[in-house]
N, C-alpha and C positions, 0 to 999 in steps of 0.2 A: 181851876185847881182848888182842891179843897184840905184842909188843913190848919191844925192851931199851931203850928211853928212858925211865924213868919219867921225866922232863918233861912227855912226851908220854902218857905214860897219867893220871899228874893232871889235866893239861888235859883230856884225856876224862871226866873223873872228875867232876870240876867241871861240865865245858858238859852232861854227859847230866844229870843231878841225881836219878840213878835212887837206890830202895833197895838195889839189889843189884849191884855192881859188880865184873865178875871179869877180876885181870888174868893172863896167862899161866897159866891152868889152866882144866880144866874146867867147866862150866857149875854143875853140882851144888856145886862148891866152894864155893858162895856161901850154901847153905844149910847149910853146915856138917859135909857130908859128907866124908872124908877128910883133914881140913883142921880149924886148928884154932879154937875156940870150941866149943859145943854145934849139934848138929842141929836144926833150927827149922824149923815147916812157912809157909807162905806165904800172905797174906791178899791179897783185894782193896785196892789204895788209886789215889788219883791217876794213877799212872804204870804201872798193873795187877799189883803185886809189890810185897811186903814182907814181911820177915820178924814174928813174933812169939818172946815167949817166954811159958813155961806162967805167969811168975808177973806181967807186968802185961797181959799182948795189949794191949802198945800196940806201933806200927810204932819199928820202928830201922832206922836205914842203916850197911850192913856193905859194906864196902872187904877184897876177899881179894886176895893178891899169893900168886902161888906160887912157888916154884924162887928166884926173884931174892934176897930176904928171908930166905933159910930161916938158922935160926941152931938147929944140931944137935951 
């Protein structure tokens, strides 16, 4: 989703209740491509998406904000 309110992109954030939630950047950023945390690949769940990591493969929910947030 793209937008300068983050008001409005919590609320989206919130009401979608997805694993992977990308706000002002590309899609892949949410798997941790370009962007920061670790690259994680993507399993079946619920809402058909979610990240794992190599050391529990349980699902987590990952919130990416690009550009807005950046502290460099």
């Amino acid at each position: 989703m793209h937008s300068q309110n983050v008001s409005r992109l919590n609320l989206a954030a919130r009401t979608l209740q997805t694993s992977i939630f990308v706000k002002n950047g590309p899609s892949y950023a949410g798997i941790g491509v370009g962007g920061e945390g670790f690259t994680t690949f993507t399993i079946a769940t619920p809402t058909g998406e979610g990240t794992t990591s190599a050391r529990t493969f349980a699902r987590s929910r990952r919130c990416v904000l690009t550009n807005g947030f950046s502290i460099r």
